[in-house]
Chimera marker file (.cmm) of the C-alpha trace (Angstrom):
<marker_set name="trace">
<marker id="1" x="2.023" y="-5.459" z="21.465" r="1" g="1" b="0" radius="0.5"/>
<marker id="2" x="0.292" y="-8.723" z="20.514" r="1" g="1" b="0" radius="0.5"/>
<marker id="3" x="-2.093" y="-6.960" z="18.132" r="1" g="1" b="0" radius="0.5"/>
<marker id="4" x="-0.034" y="-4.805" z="16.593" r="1" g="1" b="0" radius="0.5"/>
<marker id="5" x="1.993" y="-8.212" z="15.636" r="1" g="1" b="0" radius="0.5"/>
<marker id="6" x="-1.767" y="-9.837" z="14.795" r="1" g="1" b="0" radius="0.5"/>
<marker id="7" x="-2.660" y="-6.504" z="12.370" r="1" g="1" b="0" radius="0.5"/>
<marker id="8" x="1.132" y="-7.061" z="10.556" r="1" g="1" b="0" radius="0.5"/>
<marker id="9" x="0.352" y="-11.148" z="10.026" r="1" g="1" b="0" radius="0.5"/>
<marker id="10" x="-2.453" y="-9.372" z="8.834" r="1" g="1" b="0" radius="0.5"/>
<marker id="11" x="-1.588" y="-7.234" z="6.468" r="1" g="1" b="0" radius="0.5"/>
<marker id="12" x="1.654" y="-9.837" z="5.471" r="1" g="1" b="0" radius="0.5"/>
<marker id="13" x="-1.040" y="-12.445" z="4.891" r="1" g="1" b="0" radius="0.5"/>
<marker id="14" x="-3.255" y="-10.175" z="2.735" r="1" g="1" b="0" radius="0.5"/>
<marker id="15" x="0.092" y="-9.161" z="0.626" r="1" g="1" b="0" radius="0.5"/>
<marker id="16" x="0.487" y="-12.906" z="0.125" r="1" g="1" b="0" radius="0.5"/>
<marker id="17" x="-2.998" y="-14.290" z="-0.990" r="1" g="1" b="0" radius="0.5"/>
<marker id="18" x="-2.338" y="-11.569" z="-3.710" r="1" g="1" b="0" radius="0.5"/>
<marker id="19" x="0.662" y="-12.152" z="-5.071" r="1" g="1" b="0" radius="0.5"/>
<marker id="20" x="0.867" y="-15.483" z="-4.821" r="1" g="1" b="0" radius="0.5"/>
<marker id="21" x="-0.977" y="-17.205" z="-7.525" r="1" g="1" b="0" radius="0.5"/>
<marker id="22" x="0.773" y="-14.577" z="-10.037" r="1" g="1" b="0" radius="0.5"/>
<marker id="23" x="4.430" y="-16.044" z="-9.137" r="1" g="1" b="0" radius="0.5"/>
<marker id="24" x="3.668" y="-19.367" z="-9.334" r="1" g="1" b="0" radius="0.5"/>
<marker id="25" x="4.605" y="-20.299" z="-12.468" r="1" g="1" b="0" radius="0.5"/>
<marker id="26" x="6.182" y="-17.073" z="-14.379" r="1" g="1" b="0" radius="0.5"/>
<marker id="27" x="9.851" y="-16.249" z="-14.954" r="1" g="1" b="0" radius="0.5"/>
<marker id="28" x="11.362" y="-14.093" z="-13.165" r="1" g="1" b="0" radius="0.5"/>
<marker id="29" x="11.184" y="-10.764" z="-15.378" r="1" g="1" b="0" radius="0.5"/>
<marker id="30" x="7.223" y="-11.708" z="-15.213" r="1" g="1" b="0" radius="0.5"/>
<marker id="31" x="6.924" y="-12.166" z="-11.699" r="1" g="1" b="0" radius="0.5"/>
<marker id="32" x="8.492" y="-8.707" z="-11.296" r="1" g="1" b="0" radius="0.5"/>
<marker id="33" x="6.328" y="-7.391" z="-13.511" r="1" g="1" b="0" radius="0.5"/>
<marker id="34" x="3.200" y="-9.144" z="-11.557" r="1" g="1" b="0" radius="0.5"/>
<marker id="35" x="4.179" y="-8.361" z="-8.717" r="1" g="1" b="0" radius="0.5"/>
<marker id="36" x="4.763" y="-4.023" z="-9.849" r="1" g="1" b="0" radius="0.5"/>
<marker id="37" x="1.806" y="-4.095" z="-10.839" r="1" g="1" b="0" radius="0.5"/>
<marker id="38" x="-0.163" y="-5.997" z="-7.796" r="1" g="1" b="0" radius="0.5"/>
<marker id="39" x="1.575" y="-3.397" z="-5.534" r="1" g="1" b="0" radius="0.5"/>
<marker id="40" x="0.608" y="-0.236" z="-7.672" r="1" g="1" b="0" radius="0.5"/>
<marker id="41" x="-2.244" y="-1.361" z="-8.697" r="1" g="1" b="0" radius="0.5"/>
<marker id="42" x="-4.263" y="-2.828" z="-6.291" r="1" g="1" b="0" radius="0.5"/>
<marker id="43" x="-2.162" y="-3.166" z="-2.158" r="1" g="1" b="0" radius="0.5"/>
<marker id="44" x="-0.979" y="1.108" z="-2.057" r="1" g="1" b="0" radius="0.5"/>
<marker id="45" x="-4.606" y="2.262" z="-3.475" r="1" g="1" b="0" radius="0.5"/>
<marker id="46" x="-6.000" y="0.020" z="-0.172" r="1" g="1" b="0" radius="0.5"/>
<marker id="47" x="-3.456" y="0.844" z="2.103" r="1" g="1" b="0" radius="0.5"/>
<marker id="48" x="-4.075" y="4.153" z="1.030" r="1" g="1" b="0" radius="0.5"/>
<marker id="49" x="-8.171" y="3.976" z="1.576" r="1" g="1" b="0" radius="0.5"/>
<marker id="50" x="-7.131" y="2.241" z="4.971" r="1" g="1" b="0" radius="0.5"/>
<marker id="51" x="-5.253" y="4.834" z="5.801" r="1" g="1" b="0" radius="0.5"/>
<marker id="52" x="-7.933" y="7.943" z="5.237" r="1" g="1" b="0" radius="0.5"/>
<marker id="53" x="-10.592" y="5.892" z="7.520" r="1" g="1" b="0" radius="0.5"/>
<marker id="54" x="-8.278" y="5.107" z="9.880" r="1" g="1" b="0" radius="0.5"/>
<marker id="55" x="-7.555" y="8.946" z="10.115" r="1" g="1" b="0" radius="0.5"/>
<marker id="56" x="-10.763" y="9.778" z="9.748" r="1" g="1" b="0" radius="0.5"/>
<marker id="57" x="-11.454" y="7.430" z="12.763" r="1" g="1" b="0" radius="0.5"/>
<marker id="58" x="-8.838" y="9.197" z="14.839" r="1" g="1" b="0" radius="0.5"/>
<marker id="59" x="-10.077" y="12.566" z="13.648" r="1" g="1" b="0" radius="0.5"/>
<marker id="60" x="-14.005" y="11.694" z="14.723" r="1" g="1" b="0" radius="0.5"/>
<marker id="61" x="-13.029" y="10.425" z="18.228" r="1" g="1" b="0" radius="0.5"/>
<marker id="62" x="-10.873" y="13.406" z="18.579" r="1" g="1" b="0" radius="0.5"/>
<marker id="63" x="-7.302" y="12.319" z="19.232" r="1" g="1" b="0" radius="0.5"/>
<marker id="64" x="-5.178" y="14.675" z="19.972" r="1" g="1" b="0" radius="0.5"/>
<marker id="65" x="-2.611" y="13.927" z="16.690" r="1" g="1" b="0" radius="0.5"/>
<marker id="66" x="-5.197" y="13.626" z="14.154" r="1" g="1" b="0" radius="0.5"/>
<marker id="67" x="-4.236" y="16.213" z="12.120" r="1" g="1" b="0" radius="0.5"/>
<marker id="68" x="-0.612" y="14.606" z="11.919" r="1" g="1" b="0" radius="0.5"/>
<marker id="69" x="-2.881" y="11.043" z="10.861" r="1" g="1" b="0" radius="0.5"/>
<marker id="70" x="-4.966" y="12.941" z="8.380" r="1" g="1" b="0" radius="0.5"/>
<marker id="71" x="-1.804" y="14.956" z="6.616" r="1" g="1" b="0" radius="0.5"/>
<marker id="72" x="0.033" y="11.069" z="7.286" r="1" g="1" b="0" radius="0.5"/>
<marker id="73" x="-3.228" y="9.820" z="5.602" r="1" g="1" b="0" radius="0.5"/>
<marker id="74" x="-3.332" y="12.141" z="2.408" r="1" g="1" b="0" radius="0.5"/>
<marker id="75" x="0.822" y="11.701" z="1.572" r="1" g="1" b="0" radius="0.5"/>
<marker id="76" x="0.148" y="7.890" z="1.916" r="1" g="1" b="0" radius="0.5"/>
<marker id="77" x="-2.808" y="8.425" z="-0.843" r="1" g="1" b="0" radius="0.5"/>
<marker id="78" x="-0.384" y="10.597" z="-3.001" r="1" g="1" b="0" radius="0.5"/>
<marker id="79" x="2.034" y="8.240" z="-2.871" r="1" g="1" b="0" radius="0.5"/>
<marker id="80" x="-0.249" y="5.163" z="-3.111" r="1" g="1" b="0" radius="0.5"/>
<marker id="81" x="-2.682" y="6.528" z="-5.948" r="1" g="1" b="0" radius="0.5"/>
<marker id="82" x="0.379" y="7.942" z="-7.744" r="1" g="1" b="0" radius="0.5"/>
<marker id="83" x="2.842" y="4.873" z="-7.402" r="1" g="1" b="0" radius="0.5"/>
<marker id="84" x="2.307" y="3.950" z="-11.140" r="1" g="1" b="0" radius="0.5"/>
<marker id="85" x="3.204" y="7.234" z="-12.466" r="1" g="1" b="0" radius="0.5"/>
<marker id="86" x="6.265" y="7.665" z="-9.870" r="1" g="1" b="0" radius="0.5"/>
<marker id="87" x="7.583" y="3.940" z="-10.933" r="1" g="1" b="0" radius="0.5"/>
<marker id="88" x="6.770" y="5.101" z="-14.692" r="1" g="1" b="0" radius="0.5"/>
<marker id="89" x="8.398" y="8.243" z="-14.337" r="1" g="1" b="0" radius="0.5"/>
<marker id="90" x="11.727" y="6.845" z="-12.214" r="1" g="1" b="0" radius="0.5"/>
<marker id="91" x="11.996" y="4.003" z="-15.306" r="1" g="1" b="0" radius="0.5"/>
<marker id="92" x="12.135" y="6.510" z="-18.234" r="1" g="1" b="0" radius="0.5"/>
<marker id="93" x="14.487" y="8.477" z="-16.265" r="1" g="1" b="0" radius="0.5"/>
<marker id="94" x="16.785" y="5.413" z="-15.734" r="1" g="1" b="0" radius="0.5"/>
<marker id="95" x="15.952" y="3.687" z="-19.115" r="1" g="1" b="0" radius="0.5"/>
<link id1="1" id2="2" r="1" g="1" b="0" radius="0.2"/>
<link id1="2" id2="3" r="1" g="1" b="0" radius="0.2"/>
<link id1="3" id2="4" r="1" g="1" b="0" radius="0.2"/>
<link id1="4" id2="5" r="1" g="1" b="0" radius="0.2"/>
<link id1="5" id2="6" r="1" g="1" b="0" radius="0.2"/>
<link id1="6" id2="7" r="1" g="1" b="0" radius="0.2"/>
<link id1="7" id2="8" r="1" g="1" b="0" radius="0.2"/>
<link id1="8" id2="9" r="1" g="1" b="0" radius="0.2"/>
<link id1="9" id2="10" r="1" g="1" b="0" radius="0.2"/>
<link id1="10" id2="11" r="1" g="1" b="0" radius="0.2"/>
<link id1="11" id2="12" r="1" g="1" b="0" radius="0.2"/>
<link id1="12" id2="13" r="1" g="1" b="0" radius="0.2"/>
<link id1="13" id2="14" r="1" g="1" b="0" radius="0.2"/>
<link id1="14" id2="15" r="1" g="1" b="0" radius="0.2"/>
<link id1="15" id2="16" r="1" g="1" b="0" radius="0.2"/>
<link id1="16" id2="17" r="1" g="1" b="0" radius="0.2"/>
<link id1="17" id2="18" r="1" g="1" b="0" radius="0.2"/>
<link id1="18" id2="19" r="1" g="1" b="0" radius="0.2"/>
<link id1="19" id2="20" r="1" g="1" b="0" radius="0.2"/>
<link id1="20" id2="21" r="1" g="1" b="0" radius="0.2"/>
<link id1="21" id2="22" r="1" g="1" b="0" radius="0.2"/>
<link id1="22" id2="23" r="1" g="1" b="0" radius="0.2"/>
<link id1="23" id2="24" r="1" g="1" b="0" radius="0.2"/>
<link id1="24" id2="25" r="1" g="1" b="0" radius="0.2"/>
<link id1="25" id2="26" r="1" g="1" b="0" radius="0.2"/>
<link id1="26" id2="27" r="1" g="1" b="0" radius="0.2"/>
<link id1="27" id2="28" r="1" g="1" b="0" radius="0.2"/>
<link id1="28" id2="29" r="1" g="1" b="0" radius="0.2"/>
<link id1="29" id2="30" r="1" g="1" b="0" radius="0.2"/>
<link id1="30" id2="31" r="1" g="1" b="0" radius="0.2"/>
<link id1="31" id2="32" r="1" g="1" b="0" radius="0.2"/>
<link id1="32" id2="33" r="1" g="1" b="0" radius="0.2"/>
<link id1="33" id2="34" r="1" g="1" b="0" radius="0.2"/>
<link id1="34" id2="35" r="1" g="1" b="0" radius="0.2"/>
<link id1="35" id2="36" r="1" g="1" b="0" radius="0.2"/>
<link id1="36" id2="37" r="1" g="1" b="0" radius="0.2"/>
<link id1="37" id2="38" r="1" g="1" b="0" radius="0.2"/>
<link id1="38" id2="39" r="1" g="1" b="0" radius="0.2"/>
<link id1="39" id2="40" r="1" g="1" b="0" radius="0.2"/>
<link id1="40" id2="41" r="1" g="1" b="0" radius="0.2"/>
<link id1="41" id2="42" r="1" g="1" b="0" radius="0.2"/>
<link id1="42" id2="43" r="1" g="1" b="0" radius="0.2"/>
<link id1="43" id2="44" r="1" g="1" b="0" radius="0.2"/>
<link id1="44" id2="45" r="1" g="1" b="0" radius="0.2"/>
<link id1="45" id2="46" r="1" g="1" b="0" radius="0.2"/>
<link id1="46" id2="47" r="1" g="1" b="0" radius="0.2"/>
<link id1="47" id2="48" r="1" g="1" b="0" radius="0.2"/>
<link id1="48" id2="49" r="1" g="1" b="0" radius="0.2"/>
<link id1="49" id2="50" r="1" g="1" b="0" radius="0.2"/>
<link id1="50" id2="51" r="1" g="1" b="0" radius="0.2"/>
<link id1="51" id2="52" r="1" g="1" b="0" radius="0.2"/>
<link id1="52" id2="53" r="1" g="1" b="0" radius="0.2"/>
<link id1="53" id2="54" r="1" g="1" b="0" radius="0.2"/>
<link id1="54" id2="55" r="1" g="1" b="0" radius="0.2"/>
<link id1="55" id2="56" r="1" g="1" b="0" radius="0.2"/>
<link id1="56" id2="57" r="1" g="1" b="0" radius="0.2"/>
<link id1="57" id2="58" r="1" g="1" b="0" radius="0.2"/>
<link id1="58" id2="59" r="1" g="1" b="0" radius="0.2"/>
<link id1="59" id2="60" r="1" g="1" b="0" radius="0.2"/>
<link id1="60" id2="61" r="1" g="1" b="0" radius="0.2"/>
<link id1="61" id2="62" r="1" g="1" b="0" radius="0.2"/>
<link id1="62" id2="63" r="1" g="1" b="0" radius="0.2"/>
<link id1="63" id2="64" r="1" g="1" b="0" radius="0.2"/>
<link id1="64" id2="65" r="1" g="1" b="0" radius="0.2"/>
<link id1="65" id2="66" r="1" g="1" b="0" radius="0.2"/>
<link id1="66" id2="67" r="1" g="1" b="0" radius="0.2"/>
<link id1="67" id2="68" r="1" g="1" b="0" radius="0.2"/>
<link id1="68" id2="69" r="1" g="1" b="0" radius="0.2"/>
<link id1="69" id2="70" r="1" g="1" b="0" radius="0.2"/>
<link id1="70" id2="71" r="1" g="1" b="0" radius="0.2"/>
<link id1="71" id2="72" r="1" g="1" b="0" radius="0.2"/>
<link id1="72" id2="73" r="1" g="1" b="0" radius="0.2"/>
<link id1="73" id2="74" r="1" g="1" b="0" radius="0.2"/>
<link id1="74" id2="75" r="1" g="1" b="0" radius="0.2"/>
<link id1="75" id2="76" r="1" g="1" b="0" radius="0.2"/>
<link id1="76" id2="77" r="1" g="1" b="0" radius="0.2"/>
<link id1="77" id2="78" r="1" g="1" b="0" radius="0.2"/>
<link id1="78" id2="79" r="1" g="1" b="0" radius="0.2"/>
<link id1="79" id2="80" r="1" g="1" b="0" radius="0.2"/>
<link id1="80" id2="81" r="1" g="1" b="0" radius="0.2"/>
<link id1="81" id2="82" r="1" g="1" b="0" radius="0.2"/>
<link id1="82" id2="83" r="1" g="1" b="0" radius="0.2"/>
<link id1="83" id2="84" r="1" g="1" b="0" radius="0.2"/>
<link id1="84" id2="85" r="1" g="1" b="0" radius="0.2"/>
<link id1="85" id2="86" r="1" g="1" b="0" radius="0.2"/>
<link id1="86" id2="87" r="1" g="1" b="0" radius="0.2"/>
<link id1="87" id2="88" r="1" g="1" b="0" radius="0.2"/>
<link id1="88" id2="89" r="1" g="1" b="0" radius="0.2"/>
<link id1="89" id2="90" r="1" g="1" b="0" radius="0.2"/>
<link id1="90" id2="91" r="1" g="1" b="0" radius="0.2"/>
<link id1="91" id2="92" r="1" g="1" b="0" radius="0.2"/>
<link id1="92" id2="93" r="1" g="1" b="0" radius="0.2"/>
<link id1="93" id2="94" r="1" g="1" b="0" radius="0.2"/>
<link id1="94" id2="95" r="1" g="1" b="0" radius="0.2"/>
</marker_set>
């Protein structure tokens, strides 16, 4: 239990070195805009790189649910790769 809490102030720390010189001194329509684009641009594409060697990991030591992490794995890079177009593609639908 303690590590999985150590990995998330982990990750939560990561998320915050990133974003947080951006939205020190913007407005907010700016900081939303910093902060789209730190998450589509540079956190989901590493989550998502994270997310094939950690399945790759699991696949190599042969766990029994790797194909679940590797098919896990490849919808995280879909999504994470292709979060710019799906947040383009949801605002010209709304706009």
């Amino acid at each position: 239990m303690k590590s999985k809490r150590n990995t998330l102030f982990a990750i939560l720390f990561i998320v915050g070195i990133a974003l947080i010189p951006d939205l020190a001194m913007a407005g907010l329509e700016s900081s939303l805009i910093g902060l789209k684009s730190k998450l589509t641009g540079v956190i989901l594409p590493v989550l998502s790189v994270i997310g094939i060697a950690m399945a790759a990991i699991s696949f190599f030591t042969g766990n029994q649910n790797a194909k679940q992490h590797i098919a896990y794995a490849v919808m995280g890079c879909i999504f994470g790769f292709g979060s710019q177009a799906i947040v383009d593609f949801i605002s010209q639908t709304v706009n």
